[in-house]
C-alpha positions in Angstrom: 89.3 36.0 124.6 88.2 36.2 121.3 88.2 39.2 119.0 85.4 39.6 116.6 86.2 41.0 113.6 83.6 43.4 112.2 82.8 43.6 108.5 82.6 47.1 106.6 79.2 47.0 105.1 79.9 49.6 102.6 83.3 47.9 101.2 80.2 45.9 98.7 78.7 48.9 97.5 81.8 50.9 97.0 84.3 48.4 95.1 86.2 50.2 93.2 85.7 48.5 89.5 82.1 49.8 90.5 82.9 53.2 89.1 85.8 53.0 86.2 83.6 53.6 83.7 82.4 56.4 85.1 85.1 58.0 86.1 86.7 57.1 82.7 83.8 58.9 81.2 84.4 62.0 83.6 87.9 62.1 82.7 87.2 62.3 78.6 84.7 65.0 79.0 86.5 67.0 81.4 89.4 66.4 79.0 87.2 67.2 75.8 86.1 70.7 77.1 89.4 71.8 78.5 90.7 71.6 75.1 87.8 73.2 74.3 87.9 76.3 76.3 91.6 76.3 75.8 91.4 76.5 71.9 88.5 78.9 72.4 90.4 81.6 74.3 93.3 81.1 72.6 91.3 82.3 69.3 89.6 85.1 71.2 93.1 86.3 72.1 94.3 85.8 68.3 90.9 87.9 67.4 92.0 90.4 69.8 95.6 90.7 69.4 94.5 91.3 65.6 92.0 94.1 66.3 94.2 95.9 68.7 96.7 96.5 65.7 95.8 99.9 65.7 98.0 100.7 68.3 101.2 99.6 67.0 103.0 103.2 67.2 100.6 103.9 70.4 102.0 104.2 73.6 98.9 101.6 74.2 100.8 98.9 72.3 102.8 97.6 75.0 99.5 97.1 77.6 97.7 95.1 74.5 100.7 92.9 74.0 101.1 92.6 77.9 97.7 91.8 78.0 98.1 89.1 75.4 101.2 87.7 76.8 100.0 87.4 80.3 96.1 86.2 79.6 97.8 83.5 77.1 100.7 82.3 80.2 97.6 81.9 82.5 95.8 80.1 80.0 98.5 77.8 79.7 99.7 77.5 83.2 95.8 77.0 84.2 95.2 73.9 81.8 98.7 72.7 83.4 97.4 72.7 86.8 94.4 71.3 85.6 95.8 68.5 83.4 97.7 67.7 86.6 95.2 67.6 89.3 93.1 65.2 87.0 96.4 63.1 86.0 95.4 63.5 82.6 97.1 64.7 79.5 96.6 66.3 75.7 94.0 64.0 73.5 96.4 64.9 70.7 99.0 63.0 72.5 97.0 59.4 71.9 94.0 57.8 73.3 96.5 55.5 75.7 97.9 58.8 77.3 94.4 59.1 78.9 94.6 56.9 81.7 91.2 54.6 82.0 91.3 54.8 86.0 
């Protein structure tokens, strides 16, 4: 007996050079406004841990900088998860650090 083999019909529409580009393109944008949002909230948390410097000798001075602290270590640790999930790293680190996959 003979086996037939049967041929995937959506191997041809799905070849995976089909779609670099795009992904590529993906990749730099979701790249471009992670930095974004990064550096953005990163300045909003300068802005605020400047206008909360009324509370120096407050007993409210350690829930600001607590605030700071932790909001700034999220920040941080969400971009890493991010950056890690995509497989992509910092644009300031070179354009070959962004893989083209």
């Amino acid at each position: 007996m003979t086996e037939k083999h049967e041929k995937d019909l959506f191997t041809p529409l799905f070849a995976p050079d089909l779609y670099a580009s795009w992904r590529a393109s993906l990749k730099q944008m979701f790249l471009t406004s992670l930095e974004t949002n990064e550096r953005m909230t990163k300045e909003a948390l300068a802005w605020y841990e400047k206008a909360m410097t009324w509370t120096k000798d407050t007993p409210w001075a350690p829930v600001c900088k607590t605030f700071v602290t932790s909001a700034s270590k999220f920040v941080e640790d969400t971009s890493s998860l991010l950056r890690s999930m995509w497989h992509i790293e910092h644009a300031r680190d070179g354009p070959d650090s962004v893989p083209k996959t």
